[in-house]
Structures are given as C-alpha cells and as structure tokens.
N, C-alpha and C positions, 0 to 999 in steps of 0.2 A: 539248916536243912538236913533232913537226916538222909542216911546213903538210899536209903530205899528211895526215897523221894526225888533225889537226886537222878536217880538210873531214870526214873517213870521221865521225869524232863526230858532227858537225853532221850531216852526211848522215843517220846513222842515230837522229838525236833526233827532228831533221824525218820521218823513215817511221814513229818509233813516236807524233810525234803524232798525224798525220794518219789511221792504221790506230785509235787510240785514240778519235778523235772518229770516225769513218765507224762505229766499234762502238757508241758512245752515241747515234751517230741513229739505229740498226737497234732498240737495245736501247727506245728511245723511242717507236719505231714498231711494236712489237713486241705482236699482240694478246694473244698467253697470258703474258706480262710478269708481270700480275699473281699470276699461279698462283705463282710463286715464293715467296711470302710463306707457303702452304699449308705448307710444308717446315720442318724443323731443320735451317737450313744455317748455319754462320759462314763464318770470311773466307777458307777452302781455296776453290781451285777444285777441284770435284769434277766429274769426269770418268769415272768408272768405274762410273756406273750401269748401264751395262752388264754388270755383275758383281752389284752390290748397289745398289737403290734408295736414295736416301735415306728417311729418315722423317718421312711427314706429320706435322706438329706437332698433331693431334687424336687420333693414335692412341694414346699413351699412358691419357689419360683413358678410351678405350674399353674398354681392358683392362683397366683396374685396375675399371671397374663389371663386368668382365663377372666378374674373381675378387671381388670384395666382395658383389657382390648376386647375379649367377645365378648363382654356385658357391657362395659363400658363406653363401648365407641361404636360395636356391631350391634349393641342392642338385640332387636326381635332378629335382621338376618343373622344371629347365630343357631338360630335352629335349624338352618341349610347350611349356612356357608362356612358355623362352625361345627358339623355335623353334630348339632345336641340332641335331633330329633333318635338320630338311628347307635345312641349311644348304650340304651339297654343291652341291645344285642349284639354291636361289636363289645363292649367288655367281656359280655357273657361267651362268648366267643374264644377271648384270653385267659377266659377260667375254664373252659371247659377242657384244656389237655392237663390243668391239674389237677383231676377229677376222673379222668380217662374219660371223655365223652368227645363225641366228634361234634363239628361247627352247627349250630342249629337247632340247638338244643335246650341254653342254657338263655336266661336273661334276666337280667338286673333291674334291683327297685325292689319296694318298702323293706319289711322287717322281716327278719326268720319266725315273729310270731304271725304277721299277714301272710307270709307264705306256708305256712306250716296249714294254716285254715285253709287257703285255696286248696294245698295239695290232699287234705282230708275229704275237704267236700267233692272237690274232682273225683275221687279214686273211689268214695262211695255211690258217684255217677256212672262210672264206670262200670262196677262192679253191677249183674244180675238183681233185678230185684228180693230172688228168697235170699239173700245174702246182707244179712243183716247186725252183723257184727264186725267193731273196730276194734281189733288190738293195739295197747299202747305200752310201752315200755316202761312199768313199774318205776324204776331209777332215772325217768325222763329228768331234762334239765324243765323246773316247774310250771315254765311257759304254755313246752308242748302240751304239758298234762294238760291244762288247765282250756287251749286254746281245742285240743280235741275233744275234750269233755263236751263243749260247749257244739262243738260241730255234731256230734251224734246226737245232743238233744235236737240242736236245728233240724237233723237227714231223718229221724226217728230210730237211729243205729242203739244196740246196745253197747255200753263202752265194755271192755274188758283188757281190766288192770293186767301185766304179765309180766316179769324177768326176762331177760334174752333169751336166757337159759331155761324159760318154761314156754316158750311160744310155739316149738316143733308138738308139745303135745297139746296146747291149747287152740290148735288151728282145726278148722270141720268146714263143712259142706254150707255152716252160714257165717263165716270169714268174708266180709266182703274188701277190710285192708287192713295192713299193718304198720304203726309206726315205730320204728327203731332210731337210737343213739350209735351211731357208726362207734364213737369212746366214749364213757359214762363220763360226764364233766366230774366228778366227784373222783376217783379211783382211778382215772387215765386207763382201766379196760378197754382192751380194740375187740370189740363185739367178730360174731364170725358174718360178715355181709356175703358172700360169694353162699355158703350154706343155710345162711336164714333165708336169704331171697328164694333159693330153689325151692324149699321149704314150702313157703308161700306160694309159690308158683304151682306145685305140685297140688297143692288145697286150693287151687282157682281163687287165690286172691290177690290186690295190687300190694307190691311191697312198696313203703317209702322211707328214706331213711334221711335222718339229720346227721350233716358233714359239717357242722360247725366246729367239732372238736379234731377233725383230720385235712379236709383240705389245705392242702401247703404244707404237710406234717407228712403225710403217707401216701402211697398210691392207695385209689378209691376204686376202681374199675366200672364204674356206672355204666359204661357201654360192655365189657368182658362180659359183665354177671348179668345180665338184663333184667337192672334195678328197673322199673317204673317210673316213678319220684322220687325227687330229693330234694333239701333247703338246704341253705346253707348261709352261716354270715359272711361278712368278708374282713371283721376287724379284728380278728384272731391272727393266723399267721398267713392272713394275705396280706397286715399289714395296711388295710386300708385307711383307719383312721376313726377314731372316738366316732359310732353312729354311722358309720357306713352300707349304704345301701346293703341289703343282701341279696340272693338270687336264688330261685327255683330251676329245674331240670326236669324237663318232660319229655320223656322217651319219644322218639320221634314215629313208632306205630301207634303213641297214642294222640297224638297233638291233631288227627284229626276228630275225634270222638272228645278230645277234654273240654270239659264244660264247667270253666271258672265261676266260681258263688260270687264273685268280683266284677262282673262285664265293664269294666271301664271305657271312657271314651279313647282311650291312646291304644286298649286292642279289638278293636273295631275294624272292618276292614275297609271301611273308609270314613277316617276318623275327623275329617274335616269335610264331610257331609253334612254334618250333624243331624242326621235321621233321625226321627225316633223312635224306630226299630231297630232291634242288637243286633248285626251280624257278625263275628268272629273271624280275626283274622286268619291266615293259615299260618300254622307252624307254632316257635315258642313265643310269638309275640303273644299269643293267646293270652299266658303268664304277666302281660301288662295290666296297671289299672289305671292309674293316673298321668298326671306331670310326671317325668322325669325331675327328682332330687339333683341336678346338673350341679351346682357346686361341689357335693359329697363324690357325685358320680365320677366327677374327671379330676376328682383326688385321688380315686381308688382307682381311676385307669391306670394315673402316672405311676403309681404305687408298684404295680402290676410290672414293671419295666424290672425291677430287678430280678424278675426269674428268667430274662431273657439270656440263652445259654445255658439255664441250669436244669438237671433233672430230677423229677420226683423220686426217683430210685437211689439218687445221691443224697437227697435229702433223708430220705430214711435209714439210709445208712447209717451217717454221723446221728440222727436221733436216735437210736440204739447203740451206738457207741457213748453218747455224751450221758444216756440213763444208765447203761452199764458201768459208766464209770464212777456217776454220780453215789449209785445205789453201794459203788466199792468203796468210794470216799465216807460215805456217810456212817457202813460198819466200818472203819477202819478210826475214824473221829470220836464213834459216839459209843457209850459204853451199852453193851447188849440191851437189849430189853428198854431204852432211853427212848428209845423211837419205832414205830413198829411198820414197816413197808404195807399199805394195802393195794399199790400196783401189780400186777402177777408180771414174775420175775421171767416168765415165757416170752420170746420174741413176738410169737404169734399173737398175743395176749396184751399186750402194751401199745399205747400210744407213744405220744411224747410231753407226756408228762409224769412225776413221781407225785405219789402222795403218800405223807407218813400220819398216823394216828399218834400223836402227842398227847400227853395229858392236858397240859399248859399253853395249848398252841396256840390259843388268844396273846399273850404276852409272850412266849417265843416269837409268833411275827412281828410285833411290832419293833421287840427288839432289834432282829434282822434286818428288819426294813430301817431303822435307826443306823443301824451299821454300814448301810449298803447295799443290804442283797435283797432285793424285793421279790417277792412270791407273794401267795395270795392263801388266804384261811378259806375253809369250809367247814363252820360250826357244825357240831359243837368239839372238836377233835383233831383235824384233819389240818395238815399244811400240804399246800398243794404248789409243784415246782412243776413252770413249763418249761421248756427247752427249744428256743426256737431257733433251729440248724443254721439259719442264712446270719444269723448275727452272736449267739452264743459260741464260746469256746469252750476249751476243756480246763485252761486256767481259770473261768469263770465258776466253770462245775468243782474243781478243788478248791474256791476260795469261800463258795459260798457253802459247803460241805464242812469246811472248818472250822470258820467265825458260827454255823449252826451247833457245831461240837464247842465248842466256847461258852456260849449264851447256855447251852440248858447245862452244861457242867457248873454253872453259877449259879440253876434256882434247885 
C-alpha cells in the first residue's frame, strides 16, 4: 500500500470514528430515545417509514383479543359493547392533536384516494357556482392527480395542473379549490400551508391539503391556519400498519354545508332506519361511507398509543436533527458530486425525509437494502431516506450514511 493511500485509510477511519461517537452522544441525549424500545425493530436500519411504519411491539396482542374475544365470542354485541360502531370517530379523535385540529373533526376509514375524491367533490360543492376551476399540485403523489382529474370531469370543473410554487398566481375569481402536498413524496419539500391556504382563502376558494407525508413527522396546524380539508394515510408515520384505514378532516364551519359524493348508509343520520331517503349526519361523521374496516381500524388505534406523552414539536425537532446530520454524514462519506441532495437544506423547506439523485440508484438501493439499510427508490434517479423520529436514531443515520459511501465507492 502506498503512503498516500495509507494516510486516505487513516483519514477516513479517523472521520468515521469521530461522526460514530458525535452520533452516540446525540443518541444519549436524545429525549424520545426511549420510545424505540415501543417498536419491532432488529439490526436493519430502517429508513423507509416513510413508506410503511414499523410495528409497535403491543399491537399484535391487540388484534388477536380483538379476533379471539370481540369477534370471537361477542360476535354482532361488538358493535356496542365493543365500541366498533363509534370507532371512526374516537381514533379520528387521537389524530386529530397530531394534526393541530380540535375533537370533532377528523374521522377514520377507506383510502386517501376515497378521501381525496370526497374532499374534491365536497369543496366544489362548496364553493359558488361561477367558480369553476380546481387546482392541483403538479408534483402530486399520482393518485391525487389522477383521483381529481376524474372529480372535475364528474362536477364539470376545469382541472388545472400547478406547482406549489405557481398557485399564488394561478388562483382568480373562478378558483372554486385547491389541492396541495403538505411534502412532495418525491423530494421531502415542506410546501408553505399557513401561506398557500391564506392565498386561497384570500381568492375565495377551499383549500385542501394531503398530510400523508407529515402527519406524525411535523406540526400541521389545520385548526391555527384555517385549512378547510385535509386526507391523510395513517401507515406512514403513524405507524398503523400495511393498508391502514386513512382519514379525512373537515373544518367544522364546514360540516354543516359538506355534501359528500359518498352518502353512505354509516353517515346517515339514522343509519339503522334504513330510509330511502339521505339524510346526513351532523358533524364529521358526514366523512363516513360504509362499514367500518374494524380489524385494520383497532390496529391503528393500539398503534396510536405510542405518542401518548409525546409531542409534535419534539418530534420535529430530532427530524431536523437526524436530516441535519444525515445530509453531514452523507458529504462527509461520499466523494463530492457522488450524490446530489434534492431536499432543500432550509429548515423551513424539509420534511423528514432526504432524497439524493444518484446516477445508479436502482442498484445502489438494492445493495443497501442487501446490507441493512432500507430506504426506498423513486425512478428514475432518486434514493429516498425517511427518518422516522419515534424509532430512528442517529447511530442508525451514521451507519446507514456509511455502508451508502461504501457501495457507490465500489460501482
């Protein structure tokens, strides 16, 4: 080995000790540290909660009483005696202060793409008839696109395509709503919601935004900013579980005037009449359609127990610590130019997630994930790393920072 090459060793043993201990005194100092223990995790680093939660280590026991005794044995009395009937609305209830919303607002069941539809069709109900135009977020995740498309041909709306960054001049007198990405799934951008909603509000339209990419990641202020609407999933970092129910949020000056494209028999306001005329219930139940998904549903309740004690403001904390430190690790492993940040490195501007534009990033992840460290790709370029505070630490951010400086120093 020649001296030169020798020192680069030394050099680079010395940076991964020192990055290795500055991560054990974060991880030491660390107040939700403990919360990790809550979890089923072994020796992966897991990175892609952003995708799918891991699984609270309590929830399995939950589910198997809820099939052994209230399926099991209560049978039909489990819709009263195990409260499955009024489960929408107490979960939605649990989500709502990770969300900033007050009780009564939020409620649980089907998909963020069924909700995304109610919440479009609603808000074009809403909204004046000369008001004929729906803004959607350009960079949507492809659902939304595709799921409001389809609602403005149903309402007769014009759709128009926009940027976050182009909607303050794309908004007029026939704005009847707007759909935004609270963080671009793709680029972990934290869009600005306190300023687009005014925005919107100020051109007399409803704003709605999807909280799939921040709920349980950031404070959302849906009550502060007076969002409108909102979707959101719950199998990101709430943790709920592969296919977990999601939930809609309707402002509560609107829930008397909201008129779901959905009228199901469970928001009815009396739903074991069975009339066959609609009447609507009051409040958010409105946002129901069908059965209650009760197996999925009271996975994601028990789920819901590990934030109990903790706050959204603690969690963004360490998510701004753990991407701060990641995005150091990563210049500090990877030779310039190897990998190129498209996260904006602004506090204000991030979520909690990093994404790097790779040449190679197809076979960079799978290597990773061969290794240990799972993350997740967005073709055709893109590795996409979540960070999810209640169970990530900052040894996990220097480890999986390094074996990433490993692998592409190999192709």
């Amino acid at each position: 080995m020649s001296e030169n090459s020798t020192a680069m060793s030394g050099n680079s043993a010395a940076m991964s000790e020192s990055l290795a201990a500055r991560a054990a005194a974060l991880d030491a100092a660390d107040p939700l540290a403990d919360r990790r223990k809550l979890f089923t995790l072994d020796d992966t680093v897991y990175l892609d909660g952003n995708s799918l939660g891991a699984l609270p280590a309590h929830v399995p026991a939950r589910v198997q009483e809820v099939l052994t005794r209230e399926w099991g044995e209560l049978r039909i009395r489990s819709w009263d005696e195990s409260g499955w009937w009024t489960a929408p609305e107490r979960i939605g209830d649990r989500i709502a202060p990770l969300v900033g919303a007050a009780a009564g607002q939020i409620v649980v069941g089907d998909s963020t793409s069924v909700n995304v539809f109610k919440a479009v069709v609603a808000a074009s109900r809403l909204a004046s008839r000369e008001r004929d135009e729906i803004l959607v977020d350009a960079t949507t995740f492809p659902t939304d696109g595709y799921i409001t498309e389809s609602a403005a041909r149903m309402t007769g709306h014009r759709l128009v395509p926009v940027t976050p960054a182009e909607v303050p001049g794309a908004l007029g007198p026939r704005t009847a709503a707007v759909l935004l990405n609270h963080v671009d799934y793709r680029t972990g951008r934290l869009h600005d919601l306190p300023g687009l909603t005014a925005a919107v509000h100020a051109a007399g339209g409803i704003a709605i935004w999807d909280l799939c990419h921040s709920a349980g990641a950031l404070p959302v202020g849906l009550d502060e900013y007076g969002v409108d609407l909102a979707v959101g999933c719950t199998y990101k970092y709430l943790n709920g579980g592969p296919g977990s129910p999601a939930y809609i949020y309707v402002a509560e000056r609107h829930q008397a005037a909201f008129d779901s494209p959905l009228p199901g028999w469970t928001s009815h306001a009396d739903p074991f009449g069975m009339t066959p005329g609609y009447a609507p219930a009051e409040g958010a139940v409105r946002g129901r359609v069908g059965t209650p998904d009760i197996l999925s549903m009271l996975a994601l309740e028990a789920s819901l127990d590990v934030w109990d004690g903790v706050s959204v403001e603690a969690v963004r904390a360490k998510s701004l610590a753990l991407t701060d430190f990641f995005l150091e690790c990563v210049a500090r492993y990877l030779p310039e130019g190897r990998v190129v940040p498209v996260t904006p490195v602004a506090h204000g501007e991030r979520g909690s997630q990093v994404a790097l534009r790779c040449e190679d990033a197809e076979p960079v992840m799978s290597e990773l994930i061969a290794r240990g460290v799972v993350g997740d790709l967005r073709r055709p370029d893109v590795l996409r790393f979540g960070f999810t505070p209640l169970y990530v630490g900052f040894a996990d951010v220097e480890r999986a920072a390094r074996v990433l400086g490993e692998v592409t120093a190999r192709r």
